[in-house]
PDB file of N, CA, C and O in Angstrom, chain B, residues numbered from 101:
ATOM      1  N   UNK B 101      18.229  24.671   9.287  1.00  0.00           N
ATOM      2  CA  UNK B 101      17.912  24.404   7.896  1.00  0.00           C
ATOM      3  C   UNK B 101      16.458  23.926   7.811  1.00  0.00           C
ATOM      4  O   UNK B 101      16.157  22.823   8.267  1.00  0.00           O
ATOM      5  N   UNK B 102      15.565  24.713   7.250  1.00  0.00           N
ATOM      6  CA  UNK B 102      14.175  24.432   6.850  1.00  0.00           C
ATOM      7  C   UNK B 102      14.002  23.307   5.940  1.00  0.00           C
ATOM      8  O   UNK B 102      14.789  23.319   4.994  1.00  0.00           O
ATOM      9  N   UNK B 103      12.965  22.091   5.990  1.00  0.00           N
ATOM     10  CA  UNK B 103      12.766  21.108   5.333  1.00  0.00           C
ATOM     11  C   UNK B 103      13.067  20.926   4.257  1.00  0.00           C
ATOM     12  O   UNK B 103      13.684  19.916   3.920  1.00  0.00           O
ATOM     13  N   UNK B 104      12.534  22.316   3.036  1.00  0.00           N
ATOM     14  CA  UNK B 104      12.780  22.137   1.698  1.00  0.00           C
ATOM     15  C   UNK B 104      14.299  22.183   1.352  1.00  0.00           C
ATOM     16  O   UNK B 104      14.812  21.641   0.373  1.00  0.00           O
ATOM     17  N   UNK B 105      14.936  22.911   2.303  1.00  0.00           N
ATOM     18  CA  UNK B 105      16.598  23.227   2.511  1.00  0.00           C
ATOM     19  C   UNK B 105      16.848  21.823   2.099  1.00  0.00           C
ATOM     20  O   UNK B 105      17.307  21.522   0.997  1.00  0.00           O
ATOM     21  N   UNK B 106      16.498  20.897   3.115  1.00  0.00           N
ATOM     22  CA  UNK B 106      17.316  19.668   3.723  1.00  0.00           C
ATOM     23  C   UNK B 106      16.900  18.296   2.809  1.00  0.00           C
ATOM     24  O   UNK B 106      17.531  17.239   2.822  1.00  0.00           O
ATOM     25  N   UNK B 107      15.667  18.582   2.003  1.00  0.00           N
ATOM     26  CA  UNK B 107      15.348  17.503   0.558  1.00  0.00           C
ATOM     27  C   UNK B 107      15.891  18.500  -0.378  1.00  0.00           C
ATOM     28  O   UNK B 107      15.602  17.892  -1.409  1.00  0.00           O
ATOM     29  N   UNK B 108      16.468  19.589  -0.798  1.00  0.00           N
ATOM     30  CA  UNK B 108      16.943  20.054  -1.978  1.00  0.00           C
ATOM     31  C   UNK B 108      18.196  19.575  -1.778  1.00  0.00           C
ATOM     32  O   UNK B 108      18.599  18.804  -2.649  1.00  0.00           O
ATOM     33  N   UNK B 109      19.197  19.907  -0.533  1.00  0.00           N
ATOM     34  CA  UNK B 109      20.391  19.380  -0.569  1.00  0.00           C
ATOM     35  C   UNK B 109      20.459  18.075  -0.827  1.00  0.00           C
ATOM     36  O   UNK B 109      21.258  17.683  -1.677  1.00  0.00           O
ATOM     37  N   UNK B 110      19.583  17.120  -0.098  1.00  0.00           N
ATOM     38  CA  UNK B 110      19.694  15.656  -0.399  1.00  0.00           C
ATOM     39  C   UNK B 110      19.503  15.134  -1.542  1.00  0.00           C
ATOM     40  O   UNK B 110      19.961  14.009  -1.744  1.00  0.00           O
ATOM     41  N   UNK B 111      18.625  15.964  -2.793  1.00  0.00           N
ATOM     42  CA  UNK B 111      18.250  15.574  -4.164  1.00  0.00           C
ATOM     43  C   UNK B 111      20.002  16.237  -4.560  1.00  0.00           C
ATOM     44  O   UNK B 111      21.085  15.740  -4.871  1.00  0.00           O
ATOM     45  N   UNK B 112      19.665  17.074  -4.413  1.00  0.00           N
ATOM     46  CA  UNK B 112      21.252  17.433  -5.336  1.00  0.00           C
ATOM     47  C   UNK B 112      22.556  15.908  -5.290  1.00  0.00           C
ATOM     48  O   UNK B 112      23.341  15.531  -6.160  1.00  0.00           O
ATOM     49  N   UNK B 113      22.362  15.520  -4.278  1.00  0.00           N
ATOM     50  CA  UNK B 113      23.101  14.427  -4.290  1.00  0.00           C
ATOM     51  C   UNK B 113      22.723  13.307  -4.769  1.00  0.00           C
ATOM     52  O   UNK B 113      22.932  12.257  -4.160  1.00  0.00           O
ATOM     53  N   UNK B 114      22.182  13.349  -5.795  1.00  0.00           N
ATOM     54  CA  UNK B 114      21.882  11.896  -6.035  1.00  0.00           C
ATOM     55  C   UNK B 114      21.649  11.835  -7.239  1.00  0.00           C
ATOM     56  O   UNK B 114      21.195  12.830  -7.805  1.00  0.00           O
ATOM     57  N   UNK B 115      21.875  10.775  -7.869  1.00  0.00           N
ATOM     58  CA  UNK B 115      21.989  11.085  -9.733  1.00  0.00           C
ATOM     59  C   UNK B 115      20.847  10.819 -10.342  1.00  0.00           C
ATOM     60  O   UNK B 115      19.860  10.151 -10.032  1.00  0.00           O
ATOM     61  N   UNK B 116      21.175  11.517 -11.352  1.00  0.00           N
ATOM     62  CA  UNK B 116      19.495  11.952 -12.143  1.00  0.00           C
ATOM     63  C   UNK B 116      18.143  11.248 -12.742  1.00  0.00           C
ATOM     64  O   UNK B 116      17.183  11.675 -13.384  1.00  0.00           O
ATOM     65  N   UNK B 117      18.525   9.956 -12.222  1.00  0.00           N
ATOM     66  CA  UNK B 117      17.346   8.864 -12.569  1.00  0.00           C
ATOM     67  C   UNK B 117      17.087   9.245 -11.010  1.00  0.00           C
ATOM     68  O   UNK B 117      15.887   9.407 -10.786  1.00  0.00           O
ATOM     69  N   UNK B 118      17.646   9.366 -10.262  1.00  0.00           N
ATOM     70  CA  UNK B 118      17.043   8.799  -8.705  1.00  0.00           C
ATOM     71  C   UNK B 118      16.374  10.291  -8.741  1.00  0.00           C
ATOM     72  O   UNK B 118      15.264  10.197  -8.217  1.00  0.00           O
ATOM     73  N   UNK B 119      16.586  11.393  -9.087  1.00  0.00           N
ATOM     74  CA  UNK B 119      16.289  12.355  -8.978  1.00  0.00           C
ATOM     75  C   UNK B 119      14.822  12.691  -9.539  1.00  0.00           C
ATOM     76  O   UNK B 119      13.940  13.396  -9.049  1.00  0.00           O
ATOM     77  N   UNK B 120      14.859  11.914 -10.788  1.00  0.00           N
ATOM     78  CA  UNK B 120      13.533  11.817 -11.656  1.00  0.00           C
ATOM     79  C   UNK B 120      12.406  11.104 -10.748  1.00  0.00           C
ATOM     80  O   UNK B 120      11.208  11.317 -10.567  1.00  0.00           O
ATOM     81  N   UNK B 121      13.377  10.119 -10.238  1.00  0.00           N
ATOM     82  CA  UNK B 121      11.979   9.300  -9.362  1.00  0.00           C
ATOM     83  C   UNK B 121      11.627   9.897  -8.128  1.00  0.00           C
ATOM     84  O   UNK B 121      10.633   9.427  -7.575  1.00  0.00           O
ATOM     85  N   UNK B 122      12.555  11.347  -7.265  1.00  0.00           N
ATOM     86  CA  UNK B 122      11.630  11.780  -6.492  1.00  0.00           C
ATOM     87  C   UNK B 122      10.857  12.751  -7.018  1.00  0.00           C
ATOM     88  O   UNK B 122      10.079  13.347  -6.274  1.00  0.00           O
ATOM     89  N   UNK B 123      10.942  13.080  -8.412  1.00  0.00           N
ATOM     90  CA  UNK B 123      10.110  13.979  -8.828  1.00  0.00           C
ATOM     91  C   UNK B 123       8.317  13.647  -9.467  1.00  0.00           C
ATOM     92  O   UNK B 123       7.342  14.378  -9.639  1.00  0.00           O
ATOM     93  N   UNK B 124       8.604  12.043  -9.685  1.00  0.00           N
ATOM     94  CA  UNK B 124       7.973  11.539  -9.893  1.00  0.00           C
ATOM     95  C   UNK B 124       6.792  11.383  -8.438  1.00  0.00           C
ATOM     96  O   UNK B 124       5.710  11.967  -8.362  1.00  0.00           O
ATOM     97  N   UNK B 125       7.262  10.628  -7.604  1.00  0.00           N
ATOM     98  CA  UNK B 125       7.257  10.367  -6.400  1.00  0.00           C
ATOM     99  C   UNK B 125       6.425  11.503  -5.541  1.00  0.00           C
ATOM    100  O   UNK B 125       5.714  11.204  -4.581  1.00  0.00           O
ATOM    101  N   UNK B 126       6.596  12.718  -5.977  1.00  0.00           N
ATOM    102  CA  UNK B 126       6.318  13.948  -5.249  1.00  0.00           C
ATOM    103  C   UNK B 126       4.697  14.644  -5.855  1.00  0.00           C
ATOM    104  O   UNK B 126       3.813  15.281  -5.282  1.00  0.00           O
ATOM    105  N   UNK B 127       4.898  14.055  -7.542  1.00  0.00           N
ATOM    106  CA  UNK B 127       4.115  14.424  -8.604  1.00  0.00           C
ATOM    107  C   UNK B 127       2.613  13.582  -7.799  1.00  0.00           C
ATOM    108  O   UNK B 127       1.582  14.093  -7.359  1.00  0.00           O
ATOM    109  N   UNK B 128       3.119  11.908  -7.867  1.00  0.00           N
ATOM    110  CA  UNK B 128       2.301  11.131  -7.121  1.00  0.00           C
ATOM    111  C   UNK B 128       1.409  11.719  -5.747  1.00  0.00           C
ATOM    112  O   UNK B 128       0.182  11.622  -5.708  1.00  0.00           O
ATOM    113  N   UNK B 129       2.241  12.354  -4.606  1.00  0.00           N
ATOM    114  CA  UNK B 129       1.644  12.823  -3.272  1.00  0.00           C
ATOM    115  C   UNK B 129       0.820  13.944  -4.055  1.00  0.00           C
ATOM    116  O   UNK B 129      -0.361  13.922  -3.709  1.00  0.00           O
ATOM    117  N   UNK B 130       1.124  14.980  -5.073  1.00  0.00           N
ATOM    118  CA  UNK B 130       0.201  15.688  -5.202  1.00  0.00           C
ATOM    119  C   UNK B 130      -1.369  15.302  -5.624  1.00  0.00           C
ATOM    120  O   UNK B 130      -2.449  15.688  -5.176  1.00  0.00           O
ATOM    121  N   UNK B 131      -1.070  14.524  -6.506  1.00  0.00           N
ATOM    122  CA  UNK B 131      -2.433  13.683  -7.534  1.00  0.00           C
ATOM    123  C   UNK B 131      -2.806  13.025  -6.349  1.00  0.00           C
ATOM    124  O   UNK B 131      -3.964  12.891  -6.742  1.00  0.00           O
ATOM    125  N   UNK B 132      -2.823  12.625  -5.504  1.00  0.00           N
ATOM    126  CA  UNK B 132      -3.548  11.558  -4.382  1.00  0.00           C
ATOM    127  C   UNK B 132      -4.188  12.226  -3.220  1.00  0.00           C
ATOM    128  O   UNK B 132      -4.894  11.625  -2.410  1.00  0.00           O
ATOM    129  N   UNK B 133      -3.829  13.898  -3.155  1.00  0.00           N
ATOM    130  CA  UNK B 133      -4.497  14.346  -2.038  1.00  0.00           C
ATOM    131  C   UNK B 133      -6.646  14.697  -2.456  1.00  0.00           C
ATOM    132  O   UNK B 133      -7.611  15.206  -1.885  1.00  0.00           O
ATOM    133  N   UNK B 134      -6.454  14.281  -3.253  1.00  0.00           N
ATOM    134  CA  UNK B 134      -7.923  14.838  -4.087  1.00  0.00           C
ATOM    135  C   UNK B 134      -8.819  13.580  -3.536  1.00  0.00           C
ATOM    136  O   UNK B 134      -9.661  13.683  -2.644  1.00  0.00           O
ATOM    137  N   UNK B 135      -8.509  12.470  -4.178  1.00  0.00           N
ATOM    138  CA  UNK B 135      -9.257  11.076  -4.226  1.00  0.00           C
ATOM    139  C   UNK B 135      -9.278  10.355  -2.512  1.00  0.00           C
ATOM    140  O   UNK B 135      -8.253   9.937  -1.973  1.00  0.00           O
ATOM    141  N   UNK B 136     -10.726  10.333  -1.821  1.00  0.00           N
ATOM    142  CA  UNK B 136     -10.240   9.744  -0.979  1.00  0.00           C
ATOM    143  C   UNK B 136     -10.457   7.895  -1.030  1.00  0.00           C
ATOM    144  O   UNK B 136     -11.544   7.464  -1.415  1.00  0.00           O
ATOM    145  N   UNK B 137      -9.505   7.057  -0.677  1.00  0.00           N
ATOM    146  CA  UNK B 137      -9.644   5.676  -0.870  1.00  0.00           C
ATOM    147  C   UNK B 137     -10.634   5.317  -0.457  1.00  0.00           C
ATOM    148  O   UNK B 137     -11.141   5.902   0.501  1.00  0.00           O
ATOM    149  N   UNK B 138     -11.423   3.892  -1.235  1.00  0.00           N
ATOM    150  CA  UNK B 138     -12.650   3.470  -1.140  1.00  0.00           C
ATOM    151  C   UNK B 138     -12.308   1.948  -0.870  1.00  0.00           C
ATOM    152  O   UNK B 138     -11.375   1.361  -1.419  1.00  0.00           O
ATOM    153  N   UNK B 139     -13.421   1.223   0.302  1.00  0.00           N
ATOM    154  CA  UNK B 139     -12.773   0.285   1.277  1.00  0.00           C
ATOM    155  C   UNK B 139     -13.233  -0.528   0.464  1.00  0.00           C
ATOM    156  O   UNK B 139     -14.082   0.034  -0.227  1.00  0.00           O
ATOM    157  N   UNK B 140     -13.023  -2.167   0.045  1.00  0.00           N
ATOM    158  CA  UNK B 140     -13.604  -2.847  -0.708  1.00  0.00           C
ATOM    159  C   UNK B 140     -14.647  -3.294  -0.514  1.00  0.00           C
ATOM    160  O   UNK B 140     -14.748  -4.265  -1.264  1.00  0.00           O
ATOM    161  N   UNK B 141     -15.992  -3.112   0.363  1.00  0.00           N
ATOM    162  CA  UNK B 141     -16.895  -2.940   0.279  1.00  0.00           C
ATOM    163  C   UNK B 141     -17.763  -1.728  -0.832  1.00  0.00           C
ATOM    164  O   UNK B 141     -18.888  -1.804  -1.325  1.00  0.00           O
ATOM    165  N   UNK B 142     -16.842  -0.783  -0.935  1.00  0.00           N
ATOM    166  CA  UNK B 142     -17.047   0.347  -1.932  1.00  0.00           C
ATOM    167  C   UNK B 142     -16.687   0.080  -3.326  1.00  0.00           C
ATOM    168  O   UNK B 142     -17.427   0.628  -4.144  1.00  0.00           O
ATOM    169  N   UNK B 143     -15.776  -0.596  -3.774  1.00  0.00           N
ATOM    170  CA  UNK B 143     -15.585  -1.206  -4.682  1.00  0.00           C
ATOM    171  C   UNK B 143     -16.187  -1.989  -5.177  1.00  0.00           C
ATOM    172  O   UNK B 143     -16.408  -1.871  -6.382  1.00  0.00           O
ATOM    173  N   UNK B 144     -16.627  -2.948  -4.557  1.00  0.00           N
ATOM    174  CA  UNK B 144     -17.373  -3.887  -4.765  1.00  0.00           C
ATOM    175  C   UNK B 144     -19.056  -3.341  -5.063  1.00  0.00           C
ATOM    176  O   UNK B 144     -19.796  -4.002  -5.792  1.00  0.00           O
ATOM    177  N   UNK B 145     -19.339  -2.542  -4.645  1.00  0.00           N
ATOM    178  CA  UNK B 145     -20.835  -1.925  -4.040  1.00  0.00           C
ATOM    179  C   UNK B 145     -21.646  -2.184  -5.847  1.00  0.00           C
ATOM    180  O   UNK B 145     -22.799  -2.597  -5.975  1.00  0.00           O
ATOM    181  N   UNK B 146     -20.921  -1.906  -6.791  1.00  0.00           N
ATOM    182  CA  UNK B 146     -21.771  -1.578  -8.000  1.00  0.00           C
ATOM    183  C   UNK B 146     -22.149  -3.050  -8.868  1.00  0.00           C
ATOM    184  O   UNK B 146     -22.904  -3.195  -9.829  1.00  0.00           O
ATOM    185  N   UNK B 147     -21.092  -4.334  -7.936  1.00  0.00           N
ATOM    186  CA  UNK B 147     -21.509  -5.604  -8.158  1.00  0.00           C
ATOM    187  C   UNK B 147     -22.146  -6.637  -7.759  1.00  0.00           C
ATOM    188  O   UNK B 147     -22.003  -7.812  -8.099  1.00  0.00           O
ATOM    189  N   UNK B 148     -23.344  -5.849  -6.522  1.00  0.00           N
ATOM    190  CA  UNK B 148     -24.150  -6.552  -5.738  1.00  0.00           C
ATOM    191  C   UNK B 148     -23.916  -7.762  -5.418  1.00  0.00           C
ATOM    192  O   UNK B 148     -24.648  -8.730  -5.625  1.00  0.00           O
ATOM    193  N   UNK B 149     -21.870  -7.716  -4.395  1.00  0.00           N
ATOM    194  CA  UNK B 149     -21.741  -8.794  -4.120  1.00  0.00           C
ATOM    195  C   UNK B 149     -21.807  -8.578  -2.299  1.00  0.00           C
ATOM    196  O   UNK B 149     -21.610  -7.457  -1.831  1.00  0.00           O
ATOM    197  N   UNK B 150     -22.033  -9.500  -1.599  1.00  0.00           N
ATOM    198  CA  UNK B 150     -22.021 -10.019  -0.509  1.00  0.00           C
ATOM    199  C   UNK B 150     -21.284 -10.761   0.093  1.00  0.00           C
ATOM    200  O   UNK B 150     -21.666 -11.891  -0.211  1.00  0.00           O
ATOM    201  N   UNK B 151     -20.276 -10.852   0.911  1.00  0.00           N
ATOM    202  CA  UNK B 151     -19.028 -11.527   1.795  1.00  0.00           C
ATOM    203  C   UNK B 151     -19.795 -10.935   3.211  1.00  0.00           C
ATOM    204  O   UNK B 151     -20.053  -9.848   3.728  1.00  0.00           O
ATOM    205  N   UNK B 152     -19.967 -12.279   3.461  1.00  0.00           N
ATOM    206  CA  UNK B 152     -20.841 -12.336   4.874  1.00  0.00           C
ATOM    207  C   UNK B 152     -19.423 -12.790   5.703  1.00  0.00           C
ATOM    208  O   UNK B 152     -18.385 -13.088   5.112  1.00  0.00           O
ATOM    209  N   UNK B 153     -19.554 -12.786   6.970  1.00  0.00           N
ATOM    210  CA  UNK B 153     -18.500 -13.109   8.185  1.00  0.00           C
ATOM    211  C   UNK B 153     -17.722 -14.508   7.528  1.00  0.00           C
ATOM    212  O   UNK B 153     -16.639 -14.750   6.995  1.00  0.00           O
ATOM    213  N   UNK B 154     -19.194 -15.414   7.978  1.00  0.00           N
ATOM    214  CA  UNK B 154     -18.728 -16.874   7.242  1.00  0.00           C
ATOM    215  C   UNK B 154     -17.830 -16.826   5.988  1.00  0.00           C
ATOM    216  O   UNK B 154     -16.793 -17.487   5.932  1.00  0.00           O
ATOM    217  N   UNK B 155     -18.170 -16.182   5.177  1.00  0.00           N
ATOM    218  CA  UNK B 155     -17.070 -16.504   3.900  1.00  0.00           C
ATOM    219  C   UNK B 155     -15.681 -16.380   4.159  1.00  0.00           C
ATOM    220  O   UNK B 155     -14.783 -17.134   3.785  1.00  0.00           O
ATOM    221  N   UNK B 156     -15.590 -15.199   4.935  1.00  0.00           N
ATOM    222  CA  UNK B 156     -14.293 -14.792   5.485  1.00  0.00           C
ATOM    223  C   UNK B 156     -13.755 -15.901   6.309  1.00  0.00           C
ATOM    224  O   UNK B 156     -12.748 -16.447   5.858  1.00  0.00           O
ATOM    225  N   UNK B 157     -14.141 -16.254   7.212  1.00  0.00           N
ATOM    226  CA  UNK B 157     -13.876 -17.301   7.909  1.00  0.00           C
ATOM    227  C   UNK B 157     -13.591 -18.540   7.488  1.00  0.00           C
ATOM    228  O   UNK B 157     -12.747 -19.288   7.982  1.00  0.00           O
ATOM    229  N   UNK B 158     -14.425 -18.802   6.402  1.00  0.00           N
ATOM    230  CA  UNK B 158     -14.004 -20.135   5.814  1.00  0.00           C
ATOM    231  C   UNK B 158     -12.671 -19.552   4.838  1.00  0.00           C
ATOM    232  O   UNK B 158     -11.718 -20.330   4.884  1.00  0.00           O
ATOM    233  N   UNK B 159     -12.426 -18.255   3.921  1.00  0.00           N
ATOM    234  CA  UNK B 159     -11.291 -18.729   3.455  1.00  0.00           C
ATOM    235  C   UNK B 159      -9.914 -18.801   4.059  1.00  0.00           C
ATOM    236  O   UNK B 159      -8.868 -19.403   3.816  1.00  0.00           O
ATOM    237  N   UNK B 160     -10.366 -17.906   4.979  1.00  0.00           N
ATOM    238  CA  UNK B 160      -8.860 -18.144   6.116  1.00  0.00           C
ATOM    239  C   UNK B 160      -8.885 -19.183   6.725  1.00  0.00           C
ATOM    240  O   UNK B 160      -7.889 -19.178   7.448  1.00  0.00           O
ATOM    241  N   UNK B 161      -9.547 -20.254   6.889  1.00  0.00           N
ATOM    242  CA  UNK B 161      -9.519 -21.642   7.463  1.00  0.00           C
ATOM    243  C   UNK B 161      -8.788 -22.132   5.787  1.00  0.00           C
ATOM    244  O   UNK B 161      -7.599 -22.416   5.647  1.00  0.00           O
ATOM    245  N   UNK B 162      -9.513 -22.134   4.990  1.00  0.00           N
ATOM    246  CA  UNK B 162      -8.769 -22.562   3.518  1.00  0.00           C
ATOM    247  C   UNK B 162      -7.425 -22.052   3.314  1.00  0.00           C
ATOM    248  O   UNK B 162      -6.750 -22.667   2.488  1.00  0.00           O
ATOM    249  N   UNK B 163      -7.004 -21.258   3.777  1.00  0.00           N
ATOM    250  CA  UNK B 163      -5.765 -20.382   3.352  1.00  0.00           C
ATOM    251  C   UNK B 163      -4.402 -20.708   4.021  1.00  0.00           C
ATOM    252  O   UNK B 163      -3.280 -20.948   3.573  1.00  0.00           O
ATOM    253  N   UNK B 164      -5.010 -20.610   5.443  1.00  0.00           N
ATOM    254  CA  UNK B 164      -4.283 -20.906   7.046  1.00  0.00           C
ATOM    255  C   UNK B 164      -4.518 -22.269   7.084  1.00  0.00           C
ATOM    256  O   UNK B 164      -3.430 -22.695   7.471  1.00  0.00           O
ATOM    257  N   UNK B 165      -5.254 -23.241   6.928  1.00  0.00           N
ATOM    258  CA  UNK B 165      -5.544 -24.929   7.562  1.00  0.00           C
ATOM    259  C   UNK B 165      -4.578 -25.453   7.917  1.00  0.00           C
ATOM    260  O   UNK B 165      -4.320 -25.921   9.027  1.00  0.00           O
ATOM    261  N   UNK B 166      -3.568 -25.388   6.393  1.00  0.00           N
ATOM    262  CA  UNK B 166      -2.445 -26.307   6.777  1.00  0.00           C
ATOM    263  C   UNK B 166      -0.916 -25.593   6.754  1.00  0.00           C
ATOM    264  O   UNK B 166       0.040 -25.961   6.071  1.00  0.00           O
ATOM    265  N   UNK B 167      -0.966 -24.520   7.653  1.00  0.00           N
ATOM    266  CA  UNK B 167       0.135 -23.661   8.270  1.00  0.00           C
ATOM    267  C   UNK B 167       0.515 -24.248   9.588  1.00  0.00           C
ATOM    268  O   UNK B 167      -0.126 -24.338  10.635  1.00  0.00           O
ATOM    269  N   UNK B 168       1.579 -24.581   9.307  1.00  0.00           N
ATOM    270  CA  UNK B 168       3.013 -25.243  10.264  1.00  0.00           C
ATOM    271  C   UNK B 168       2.555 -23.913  11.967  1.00  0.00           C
ATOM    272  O   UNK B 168       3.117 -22.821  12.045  1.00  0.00           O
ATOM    273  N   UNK B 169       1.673 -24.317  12.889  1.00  0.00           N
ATOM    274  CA  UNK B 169       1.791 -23.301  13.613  1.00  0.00           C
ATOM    275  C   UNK B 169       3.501 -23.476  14.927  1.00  0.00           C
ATOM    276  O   UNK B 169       4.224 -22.777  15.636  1.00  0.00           O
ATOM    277  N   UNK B 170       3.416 -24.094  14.737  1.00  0.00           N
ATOM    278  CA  UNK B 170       4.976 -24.558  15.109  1.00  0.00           C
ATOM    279  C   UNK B 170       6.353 -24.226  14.184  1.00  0.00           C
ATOM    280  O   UNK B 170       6.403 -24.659  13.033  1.00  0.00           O
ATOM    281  N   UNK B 171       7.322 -23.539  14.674  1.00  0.00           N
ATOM    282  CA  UNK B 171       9.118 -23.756  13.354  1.00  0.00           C
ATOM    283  C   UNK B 171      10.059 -24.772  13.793  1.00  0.00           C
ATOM    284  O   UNK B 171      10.742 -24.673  14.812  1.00  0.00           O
ATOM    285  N   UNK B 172      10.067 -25.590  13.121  1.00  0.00           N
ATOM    286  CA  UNK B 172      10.687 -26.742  13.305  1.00  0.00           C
ATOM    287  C   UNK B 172      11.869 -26.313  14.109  1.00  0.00           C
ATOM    288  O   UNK B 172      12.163 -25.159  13.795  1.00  0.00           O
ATOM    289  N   UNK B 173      12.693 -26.819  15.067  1.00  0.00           N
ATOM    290  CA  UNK B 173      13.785 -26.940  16.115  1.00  0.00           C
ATOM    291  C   UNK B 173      14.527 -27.214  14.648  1.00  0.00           C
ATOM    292  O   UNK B 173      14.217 -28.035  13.785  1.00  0.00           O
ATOM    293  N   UNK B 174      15.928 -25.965  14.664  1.00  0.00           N
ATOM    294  CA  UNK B 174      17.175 -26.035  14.241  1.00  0.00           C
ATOM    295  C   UNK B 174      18.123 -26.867  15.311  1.00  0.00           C
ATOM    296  O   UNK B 174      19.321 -27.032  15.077  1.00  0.00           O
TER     297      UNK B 174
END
């Protein structure tokens, strides 16, 4: 049984909202092969902002500081 065989049989089984959402779902993989994702440095690029190492570092010290690196004994 060829792939499309084996997702047509599996849609047939399944009721028609779930059905809508792999159609939906499928609609999605098509629209996304065009655009390729842009890293947030690229995002960012048109707001001449700057996140140097340090910033990073300090907010994961802010974020992480006071994380339990130990799980308390049950």
């Amino acid at each position: 049984m060829t792939i499309p065989e084996q997702v047509l049989d599996k849609l047939r089984g399944l009721p028609p909202a779930k059905q809508k959402a792999v159609l939906e779902f499928v609609d999605s993989l098509q629209e996304g092969n065009g655009a390729p994702l842009k890293s947030l440095e690229g995002l960012w690029a048109e707001y001449d902002i700057e996140i140097k190492e340090e910033d990073i570092a300090e907010a994961r010290k802010e974020m992480w500081g006071s994380f339990p690196r130990e799980f308390p004994k049950s």
